[in-house]
Backbone bond lengths (Angstrom), bond angles and torsions (degrees), N, CA, C in turn:
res aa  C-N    CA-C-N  psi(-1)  N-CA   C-N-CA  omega(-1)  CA-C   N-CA-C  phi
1 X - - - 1.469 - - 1.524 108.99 -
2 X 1.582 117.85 133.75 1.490 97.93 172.36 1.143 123.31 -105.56
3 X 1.414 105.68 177.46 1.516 114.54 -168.05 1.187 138.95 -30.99
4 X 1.538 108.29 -41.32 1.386 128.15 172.11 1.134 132.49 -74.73
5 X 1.813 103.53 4.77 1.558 118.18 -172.81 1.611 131.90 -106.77
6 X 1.718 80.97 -26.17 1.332 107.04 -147.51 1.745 95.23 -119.49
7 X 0.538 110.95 5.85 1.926 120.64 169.03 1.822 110.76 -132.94
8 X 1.248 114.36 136.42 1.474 112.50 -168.35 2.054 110.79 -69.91
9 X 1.025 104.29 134.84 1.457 115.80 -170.84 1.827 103.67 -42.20
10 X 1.207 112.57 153.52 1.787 112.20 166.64 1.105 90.04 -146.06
11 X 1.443 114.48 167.41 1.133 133.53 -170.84 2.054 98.31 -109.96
12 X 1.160 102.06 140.28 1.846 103.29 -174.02 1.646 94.73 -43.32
13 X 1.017 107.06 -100.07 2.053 120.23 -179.80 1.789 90.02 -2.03
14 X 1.402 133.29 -60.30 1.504 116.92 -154.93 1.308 102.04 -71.65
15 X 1.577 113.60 -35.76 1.631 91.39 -142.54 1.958 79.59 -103.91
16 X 1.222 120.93 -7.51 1.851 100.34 158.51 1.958 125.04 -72.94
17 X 1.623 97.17 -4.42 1.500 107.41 -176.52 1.334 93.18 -76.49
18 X 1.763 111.44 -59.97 1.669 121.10 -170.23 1.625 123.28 -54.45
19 X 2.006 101.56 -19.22 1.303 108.20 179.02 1.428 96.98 -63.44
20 X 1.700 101.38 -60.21 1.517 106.96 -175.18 1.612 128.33 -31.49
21 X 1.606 100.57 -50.43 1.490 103.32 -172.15 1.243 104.89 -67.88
22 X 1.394 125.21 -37.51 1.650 142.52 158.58 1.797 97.20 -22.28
23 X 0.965 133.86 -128.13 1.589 129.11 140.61 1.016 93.95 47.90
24 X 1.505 123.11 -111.60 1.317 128.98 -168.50 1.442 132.44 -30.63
25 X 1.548 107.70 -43.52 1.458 122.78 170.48 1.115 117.09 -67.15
26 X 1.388 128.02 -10.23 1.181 141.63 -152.12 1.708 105.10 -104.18
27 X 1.606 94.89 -36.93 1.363 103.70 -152.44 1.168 137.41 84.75
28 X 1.508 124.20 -7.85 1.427 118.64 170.75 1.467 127.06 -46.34
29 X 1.283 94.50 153.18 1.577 103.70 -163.69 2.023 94.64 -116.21
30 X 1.573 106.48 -170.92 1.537 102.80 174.80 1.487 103.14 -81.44
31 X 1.241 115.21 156.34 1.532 135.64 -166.19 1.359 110.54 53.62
32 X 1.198 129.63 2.48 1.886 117.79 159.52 1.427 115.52 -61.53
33 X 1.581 107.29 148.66 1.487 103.73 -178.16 1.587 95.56 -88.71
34 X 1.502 99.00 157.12 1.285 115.51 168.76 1.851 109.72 -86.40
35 X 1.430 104.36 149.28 1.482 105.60 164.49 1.648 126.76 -33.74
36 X 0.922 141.48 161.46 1.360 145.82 -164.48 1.923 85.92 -94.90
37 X 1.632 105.15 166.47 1.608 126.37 -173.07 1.238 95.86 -57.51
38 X 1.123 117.91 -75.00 1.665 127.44 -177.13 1.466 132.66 -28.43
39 X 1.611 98.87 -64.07 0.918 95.01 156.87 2.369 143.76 -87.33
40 X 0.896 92.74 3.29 1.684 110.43 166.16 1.391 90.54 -66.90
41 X 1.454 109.68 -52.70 1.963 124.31 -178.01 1.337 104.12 -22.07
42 X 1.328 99.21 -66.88 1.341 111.52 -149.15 1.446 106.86 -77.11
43 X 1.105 99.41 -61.29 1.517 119.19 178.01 1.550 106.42 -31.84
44 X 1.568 120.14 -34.53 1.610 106.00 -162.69 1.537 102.47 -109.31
45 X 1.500 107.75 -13.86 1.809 112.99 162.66 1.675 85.27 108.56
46 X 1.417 127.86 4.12 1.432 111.04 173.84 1.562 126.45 -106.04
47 X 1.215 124.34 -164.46 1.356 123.24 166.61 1.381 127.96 -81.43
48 X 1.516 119.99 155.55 1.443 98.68 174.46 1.575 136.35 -74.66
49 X 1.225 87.70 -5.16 1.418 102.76 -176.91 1.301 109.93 -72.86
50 X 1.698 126.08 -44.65 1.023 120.35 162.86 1.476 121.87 -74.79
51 X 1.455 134.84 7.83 1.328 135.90 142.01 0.993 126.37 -63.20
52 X 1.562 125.19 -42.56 1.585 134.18 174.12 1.431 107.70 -56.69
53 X 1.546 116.79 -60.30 1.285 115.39 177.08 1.576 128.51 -65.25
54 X 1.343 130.33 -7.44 1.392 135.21 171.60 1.942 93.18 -74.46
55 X 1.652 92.69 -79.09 1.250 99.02 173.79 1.760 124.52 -10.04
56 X 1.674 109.03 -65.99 1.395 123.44 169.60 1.330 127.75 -30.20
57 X 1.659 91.27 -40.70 1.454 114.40 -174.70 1.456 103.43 -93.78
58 X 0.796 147.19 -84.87 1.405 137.37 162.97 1.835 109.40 -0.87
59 X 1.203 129.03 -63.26 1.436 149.56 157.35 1.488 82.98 -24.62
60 X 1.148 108.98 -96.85 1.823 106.67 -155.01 1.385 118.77 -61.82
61 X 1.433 119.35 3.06 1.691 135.01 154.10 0.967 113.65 -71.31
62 X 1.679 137.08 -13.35 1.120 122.00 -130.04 1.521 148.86 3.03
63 X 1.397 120.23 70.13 1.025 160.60 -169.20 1.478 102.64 -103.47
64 X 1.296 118.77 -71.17 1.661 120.11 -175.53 1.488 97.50 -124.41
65 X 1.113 112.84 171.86 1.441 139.67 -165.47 1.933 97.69 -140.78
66 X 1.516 84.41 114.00 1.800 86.09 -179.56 1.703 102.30 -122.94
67 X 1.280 110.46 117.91 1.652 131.41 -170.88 1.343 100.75 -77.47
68 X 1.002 151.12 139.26 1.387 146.21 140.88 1.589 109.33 -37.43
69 X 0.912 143.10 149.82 1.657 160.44 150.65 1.884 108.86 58.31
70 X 1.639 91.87 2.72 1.821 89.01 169.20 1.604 116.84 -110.76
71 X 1.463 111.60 -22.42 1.470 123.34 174.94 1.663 111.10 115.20
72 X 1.151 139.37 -157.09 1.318 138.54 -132.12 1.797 106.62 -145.12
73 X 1.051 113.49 112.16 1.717 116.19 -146.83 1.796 94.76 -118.50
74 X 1.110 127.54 136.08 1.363 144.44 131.83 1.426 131.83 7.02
75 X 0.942 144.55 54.82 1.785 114.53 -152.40 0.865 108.54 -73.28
76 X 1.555 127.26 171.52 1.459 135.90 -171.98 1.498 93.04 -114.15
77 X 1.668 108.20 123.35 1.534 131.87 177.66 1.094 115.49 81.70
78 X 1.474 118.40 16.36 1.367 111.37 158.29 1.818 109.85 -126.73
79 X 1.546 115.18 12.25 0.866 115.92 174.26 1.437 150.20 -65.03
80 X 1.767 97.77 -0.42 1.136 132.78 172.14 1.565 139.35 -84.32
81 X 1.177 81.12 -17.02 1.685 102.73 -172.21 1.766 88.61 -63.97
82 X 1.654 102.96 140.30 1.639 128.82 -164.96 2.180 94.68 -92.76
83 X 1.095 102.98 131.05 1.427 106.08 -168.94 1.374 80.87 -51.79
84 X 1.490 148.68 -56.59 1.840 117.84 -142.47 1.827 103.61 -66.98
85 X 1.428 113.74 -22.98 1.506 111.90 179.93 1.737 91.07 -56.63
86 X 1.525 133.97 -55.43 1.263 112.66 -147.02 1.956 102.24 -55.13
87 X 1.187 109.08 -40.64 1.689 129.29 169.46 1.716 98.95 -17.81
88 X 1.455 99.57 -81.25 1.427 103.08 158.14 1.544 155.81 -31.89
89 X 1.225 100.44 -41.57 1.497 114.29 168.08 1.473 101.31 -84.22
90 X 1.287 126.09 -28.97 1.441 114.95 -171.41 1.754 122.97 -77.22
91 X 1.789 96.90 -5.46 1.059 98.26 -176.79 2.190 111.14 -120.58
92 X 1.413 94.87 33.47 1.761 113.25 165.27 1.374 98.27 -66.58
93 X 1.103 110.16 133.11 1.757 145.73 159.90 1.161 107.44 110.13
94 X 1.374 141.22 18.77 1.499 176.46 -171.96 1.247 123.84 -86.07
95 X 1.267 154.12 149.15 1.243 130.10 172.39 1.503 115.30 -73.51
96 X 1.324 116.86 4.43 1.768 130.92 174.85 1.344 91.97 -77.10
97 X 1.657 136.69 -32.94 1.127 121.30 -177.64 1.800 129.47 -50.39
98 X 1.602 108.41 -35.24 1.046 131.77 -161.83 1.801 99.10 -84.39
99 X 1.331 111.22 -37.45 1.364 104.74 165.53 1.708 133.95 -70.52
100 X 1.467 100.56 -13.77 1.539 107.66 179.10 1.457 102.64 -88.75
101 X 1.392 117.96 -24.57 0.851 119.84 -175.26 1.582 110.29 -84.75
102 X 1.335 143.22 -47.29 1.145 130.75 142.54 2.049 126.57 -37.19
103 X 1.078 105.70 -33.67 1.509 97.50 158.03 1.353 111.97 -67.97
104 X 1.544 137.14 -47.61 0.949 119.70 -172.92 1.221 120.40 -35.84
105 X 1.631 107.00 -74.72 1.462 120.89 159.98 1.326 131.17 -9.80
106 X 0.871 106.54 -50.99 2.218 114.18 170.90 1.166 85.92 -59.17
107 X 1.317 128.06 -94.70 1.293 160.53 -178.79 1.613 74.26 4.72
108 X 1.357 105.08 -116.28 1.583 127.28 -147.34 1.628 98.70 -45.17
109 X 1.250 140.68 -13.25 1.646 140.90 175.53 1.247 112.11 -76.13
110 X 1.169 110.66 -49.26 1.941 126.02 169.04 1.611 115.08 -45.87
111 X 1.723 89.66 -50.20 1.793 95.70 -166.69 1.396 103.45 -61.31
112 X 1.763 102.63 -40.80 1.484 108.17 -169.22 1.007 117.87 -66.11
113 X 1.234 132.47 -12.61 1.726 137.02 174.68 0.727 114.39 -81.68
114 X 2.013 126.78 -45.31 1.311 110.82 -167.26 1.832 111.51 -88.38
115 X 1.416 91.20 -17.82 2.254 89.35 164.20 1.228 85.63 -38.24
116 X 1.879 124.43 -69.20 1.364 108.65 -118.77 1.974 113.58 -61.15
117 X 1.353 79.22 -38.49 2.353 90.46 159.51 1.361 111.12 -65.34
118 X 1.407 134.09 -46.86 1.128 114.88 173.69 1.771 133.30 -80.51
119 X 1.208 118.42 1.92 1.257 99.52 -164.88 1.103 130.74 -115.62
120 X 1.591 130.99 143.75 1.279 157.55 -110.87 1.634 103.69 -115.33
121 X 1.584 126.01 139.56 1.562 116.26 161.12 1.431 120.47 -40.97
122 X 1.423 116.63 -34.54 1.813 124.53 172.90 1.493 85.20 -69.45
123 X 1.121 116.34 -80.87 1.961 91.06 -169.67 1.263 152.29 -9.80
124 X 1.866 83.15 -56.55 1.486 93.61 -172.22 1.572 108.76 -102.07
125 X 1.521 117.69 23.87 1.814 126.04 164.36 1.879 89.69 -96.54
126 X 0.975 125.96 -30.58 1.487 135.76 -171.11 1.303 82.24 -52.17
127 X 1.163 115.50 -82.77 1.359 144.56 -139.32 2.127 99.87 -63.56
128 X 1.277 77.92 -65.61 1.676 93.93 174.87 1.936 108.68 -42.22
129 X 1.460 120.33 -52.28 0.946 105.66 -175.26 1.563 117.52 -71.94
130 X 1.813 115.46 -24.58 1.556 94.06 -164.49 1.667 105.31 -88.36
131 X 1.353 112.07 11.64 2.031 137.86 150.94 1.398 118.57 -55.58
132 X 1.355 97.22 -31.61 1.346 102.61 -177.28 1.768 101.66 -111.08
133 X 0.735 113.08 -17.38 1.783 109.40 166.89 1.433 109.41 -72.92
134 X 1.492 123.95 -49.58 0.803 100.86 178.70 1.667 126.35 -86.86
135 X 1.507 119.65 3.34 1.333 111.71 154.76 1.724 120.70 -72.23
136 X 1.155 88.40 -20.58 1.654 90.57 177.29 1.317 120.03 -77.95
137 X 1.115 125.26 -31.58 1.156 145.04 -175.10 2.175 116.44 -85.94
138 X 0.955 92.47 -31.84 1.547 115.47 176.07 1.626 108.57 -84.61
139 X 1.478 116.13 -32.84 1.373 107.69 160.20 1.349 141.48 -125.82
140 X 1.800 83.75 44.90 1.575 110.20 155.88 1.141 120.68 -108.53
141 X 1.592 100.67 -11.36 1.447 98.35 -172.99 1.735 110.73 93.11
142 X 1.181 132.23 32.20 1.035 130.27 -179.77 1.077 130.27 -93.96
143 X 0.959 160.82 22.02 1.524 169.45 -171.61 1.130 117.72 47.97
144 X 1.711 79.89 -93.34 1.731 119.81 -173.88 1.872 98.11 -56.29
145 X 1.609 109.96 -53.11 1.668 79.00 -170.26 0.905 124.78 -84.53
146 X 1.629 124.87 -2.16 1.099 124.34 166.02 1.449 121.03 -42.31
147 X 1.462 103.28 -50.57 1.776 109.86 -169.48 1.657 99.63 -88.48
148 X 1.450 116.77 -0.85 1.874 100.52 159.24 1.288 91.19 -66.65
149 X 1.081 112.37 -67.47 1.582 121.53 -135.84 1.979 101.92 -63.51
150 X 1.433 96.49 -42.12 1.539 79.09 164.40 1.697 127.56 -88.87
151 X 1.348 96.57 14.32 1.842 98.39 145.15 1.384 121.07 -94.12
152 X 1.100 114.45 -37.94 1.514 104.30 171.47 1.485 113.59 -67.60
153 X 0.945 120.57 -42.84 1.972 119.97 172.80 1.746 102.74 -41.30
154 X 1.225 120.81 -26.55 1.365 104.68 -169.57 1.111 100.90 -132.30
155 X 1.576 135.67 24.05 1.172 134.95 112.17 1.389 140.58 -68.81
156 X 1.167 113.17 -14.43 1.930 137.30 162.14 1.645 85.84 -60.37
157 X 1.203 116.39 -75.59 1.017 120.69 -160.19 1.660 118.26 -45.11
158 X 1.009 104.49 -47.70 1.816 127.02 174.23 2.100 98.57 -65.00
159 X 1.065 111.83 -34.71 1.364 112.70 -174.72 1.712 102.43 -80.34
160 X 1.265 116.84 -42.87 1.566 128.58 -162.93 1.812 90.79 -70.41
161 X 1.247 127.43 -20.52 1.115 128.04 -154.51 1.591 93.52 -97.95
162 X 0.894 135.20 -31.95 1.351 136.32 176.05 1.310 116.59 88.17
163 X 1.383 135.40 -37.90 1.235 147.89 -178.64 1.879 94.12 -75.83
164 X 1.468 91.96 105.28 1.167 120.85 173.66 1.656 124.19 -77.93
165 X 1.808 121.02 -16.38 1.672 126.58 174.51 1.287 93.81 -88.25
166 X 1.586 123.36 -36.88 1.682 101.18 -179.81 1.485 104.57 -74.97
167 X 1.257 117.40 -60.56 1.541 117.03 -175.66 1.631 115.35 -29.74
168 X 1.653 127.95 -31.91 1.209 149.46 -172.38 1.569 112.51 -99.25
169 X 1.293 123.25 -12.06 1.390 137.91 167.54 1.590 110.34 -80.74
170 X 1.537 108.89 -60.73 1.331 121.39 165.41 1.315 127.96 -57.52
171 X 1.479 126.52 -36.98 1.364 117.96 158.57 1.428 143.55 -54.33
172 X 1.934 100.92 -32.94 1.517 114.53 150.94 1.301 122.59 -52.28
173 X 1.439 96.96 -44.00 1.858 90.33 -154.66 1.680 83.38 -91.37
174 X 1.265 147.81 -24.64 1.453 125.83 172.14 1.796 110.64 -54.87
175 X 1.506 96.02 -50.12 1.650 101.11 -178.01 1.189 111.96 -40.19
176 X 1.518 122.70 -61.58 1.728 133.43 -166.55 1.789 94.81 -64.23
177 X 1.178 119.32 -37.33 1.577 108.97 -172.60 1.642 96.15 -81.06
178 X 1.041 150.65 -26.79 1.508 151.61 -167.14 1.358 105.01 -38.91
179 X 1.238 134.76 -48.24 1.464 135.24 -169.32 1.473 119.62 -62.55
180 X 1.404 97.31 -44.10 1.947 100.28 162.28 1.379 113.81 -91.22
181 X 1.558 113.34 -19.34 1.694 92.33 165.45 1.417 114.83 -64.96
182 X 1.375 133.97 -55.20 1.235 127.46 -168.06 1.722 109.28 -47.41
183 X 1.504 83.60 -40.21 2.213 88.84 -179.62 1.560 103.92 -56.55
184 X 0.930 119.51 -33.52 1.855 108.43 -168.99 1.475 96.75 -102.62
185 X 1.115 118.25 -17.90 2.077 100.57 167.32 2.045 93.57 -63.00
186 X 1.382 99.56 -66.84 1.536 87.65 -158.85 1.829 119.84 -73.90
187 X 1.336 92.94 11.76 1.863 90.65 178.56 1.885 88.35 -106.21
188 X 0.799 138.38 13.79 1.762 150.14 -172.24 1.495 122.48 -131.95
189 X 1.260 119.18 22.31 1.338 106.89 -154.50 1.388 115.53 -56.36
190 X 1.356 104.16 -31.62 1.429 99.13 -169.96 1.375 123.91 -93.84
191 X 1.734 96.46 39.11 1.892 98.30 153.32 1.205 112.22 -97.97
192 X 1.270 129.53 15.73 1.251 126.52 172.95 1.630 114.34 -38.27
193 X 1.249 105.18 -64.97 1.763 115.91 -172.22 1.638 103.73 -47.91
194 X 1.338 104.55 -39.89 1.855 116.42 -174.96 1.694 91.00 -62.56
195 X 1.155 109.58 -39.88 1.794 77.28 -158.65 1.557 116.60 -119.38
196 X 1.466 95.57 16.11 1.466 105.16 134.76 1.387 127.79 -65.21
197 X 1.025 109.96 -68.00 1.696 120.72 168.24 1.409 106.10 -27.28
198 X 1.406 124.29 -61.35 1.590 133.82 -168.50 1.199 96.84 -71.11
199 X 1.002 141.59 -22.25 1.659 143.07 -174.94 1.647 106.86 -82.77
200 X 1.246 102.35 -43.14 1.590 111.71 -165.96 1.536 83.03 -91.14
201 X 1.171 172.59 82.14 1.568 166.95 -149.83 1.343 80.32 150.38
202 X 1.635 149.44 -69.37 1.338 112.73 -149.42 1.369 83.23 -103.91
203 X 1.526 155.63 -39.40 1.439 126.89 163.65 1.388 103.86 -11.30
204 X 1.361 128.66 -89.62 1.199 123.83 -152.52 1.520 132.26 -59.32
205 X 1.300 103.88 -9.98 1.462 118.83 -169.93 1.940 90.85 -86.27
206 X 1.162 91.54 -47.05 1.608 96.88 -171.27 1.571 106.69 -65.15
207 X 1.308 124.51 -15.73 1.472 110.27 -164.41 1.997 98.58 -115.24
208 X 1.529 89.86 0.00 1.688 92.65 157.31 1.659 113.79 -116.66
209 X 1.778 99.18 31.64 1.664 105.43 170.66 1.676 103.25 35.52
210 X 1.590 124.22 36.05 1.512 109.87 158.63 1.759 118.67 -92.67
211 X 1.206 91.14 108.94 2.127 91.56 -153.41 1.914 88.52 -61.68
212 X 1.846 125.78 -34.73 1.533 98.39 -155.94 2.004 95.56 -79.75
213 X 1.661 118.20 -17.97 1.183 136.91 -165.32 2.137 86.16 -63.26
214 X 1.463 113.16 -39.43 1.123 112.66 -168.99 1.278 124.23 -71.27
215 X 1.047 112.46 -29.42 1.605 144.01 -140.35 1.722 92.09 -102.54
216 X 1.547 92.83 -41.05 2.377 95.58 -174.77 1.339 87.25 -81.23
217 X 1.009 139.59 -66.19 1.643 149.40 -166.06 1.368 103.30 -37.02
218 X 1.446 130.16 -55.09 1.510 138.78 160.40 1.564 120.42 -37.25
219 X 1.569 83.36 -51.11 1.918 82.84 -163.68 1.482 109.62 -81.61
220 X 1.695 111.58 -18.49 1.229 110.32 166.53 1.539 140.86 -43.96
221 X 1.969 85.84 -44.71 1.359 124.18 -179.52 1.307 112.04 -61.59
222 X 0.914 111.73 -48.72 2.109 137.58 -151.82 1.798 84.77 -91.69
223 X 1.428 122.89 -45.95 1.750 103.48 -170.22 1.403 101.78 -62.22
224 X 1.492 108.34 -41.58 1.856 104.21 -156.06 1.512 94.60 -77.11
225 X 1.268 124.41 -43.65 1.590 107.82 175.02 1.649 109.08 -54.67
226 X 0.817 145.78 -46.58 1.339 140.06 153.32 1.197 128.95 7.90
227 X 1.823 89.82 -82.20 1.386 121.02 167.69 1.393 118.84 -33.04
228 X 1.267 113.21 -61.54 1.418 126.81 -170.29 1.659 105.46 -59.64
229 X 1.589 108.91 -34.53 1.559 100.83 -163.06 1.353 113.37 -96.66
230 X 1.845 104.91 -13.59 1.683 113.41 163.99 1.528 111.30 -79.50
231 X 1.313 129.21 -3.98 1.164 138.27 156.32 1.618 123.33 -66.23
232 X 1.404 94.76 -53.75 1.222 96.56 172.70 2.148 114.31 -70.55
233 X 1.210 112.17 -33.05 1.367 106.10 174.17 1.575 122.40 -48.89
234 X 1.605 82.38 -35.77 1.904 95.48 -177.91 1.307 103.84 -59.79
235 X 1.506 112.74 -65.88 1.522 110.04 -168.49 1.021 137.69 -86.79
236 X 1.705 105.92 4.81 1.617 107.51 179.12 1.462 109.41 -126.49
237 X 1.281 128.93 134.37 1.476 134.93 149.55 1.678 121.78 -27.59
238 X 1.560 109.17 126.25 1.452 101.32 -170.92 1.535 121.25 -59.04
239 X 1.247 124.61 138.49 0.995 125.14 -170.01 1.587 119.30 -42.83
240 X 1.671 127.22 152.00 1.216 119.27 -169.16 1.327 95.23 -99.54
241 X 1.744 119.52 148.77 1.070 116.49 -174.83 1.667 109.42 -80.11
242 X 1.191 115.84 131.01 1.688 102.05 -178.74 1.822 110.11 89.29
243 X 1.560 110.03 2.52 1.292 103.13 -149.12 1.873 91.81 -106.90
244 X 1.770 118.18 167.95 1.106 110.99 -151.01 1.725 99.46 -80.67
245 X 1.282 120.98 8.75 1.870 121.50 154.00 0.895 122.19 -66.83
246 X 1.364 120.23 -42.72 1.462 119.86 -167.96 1.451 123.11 -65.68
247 X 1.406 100.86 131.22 1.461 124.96 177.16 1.528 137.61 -99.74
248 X 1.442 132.78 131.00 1.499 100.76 172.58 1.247 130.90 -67.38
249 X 1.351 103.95 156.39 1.809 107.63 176.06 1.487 102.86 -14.06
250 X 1.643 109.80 113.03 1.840 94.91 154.85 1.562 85.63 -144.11
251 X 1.502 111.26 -155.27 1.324 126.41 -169.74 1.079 117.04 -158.41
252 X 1.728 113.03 176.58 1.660 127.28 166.98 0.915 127.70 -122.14
């Protein structure tokens, strides 16, 4: 009998929640391996097939890290994410997409205002250097660090702000959007120059503490990244879970 017959059906979102709570009961920490397919299988009363595919999904959350021929690992800093977020991320390319993506937007306009009152000479070297990573990085041609470094730039920013429930609101909802951000950085390359510029526009607003100077500089930033990633919704098929697009959490 096969797999898909002989164990009762789940839906991905349940049985990556049950992995999760799995996890938890467990105690795993970041970089612990997770149980092997089979047995998660068994353990949760389903098939493996629907283990592989939670798992997958979890993978393209970055949540776990699954190695080829060593098994399926923990990540470190995303180990937090609350099983109903995975619910969420599982349902990007959706018309739910367009709403996280309008939260973002608040999100990152708010943070950027209140840096601009709060923030500190340590801030704004924070800030200044991951400006300069990502110019460095953007004209090497680097991809991948490009889009760290412009995640960390707007996590400085979320940090400089002090308010730690928005900063923690925005990190979810960037995470769950990460899979089509990374798709529209690398189907776009050549906004690089654009979002330097937009980067260096709210630096400066922030390091002359003008919170509404901060706040336009943001939303400027945050529409055209938008743009690029409602572009990409238009023209590309939602990402496959497990499939050779998929990316970890990154951003624009």
């Amino acid at each position: 009998m096969s797999d898909s017959t002989s164990k009762p059906a789940a839906s991905v979102a349940e049985t990556a929640r049950r992995v999760l709570v799995r996890i938890a009961d467990e105690g795993l920490g970041d970089g612990d391996r997770l149980p092997a397919e089979r047995r998660l299988a068994a353990e949760l009363g389903v098939g493996r097939s629907a283990v592989r595919e939670a798992l997958a999904a979890l993978d393209l959350l970055g949540v776990v890290d699954s190695r080829h021929g060593s098994g399926t690992y923990l990540t470190g800093g995303r180990a937090d994410l609350l099983p109903q977020t995975v619910e969420w991320g599982l349902v990007v390319g959706r018309p739910e997409t367009l709403h996280l993506v309008e939260a973002r937007r608040h999100l990152e306009v708010a943070l950027a205002g209140i840096a601009a009152r709060q923030v500190t000479p340590d801030g704004l070297l924070h800030l200044s250097q991951t400006l300069q990573a990502m110019h460095r990085t953007g004209a090497a041609g680097d991809v991948d660090g490009f889009v760290d470094a412009d995640v960390a730039f707007h996590l400085a920013v979320a940090e400089v702000s002090g308010n730690t429930v928005l900063a923690g609101m925005l990190g979810s909802v960037r995470s769950l959007l990460g899979v089509w951000m990374s798709r529209a950085v690398r189907a776009d390359g050549g906004h690089v120059h654009d979002t330097l510029a937009e980067h260096g526009a709210v630096l400066d607003a922030l390091a002359a503490g003008r919170t509404p100077a901060a706040e336009r500089a943001m939303r400027t930033h945050v529409r055209n990244a938008e743009g690029r990633l409602l572009r990409t919704l238009r023209h590309g098929a939602s990402p496959a879970v497990g499939g050779s697009a998929a990316v970890g959490p990154r951003t624009a």
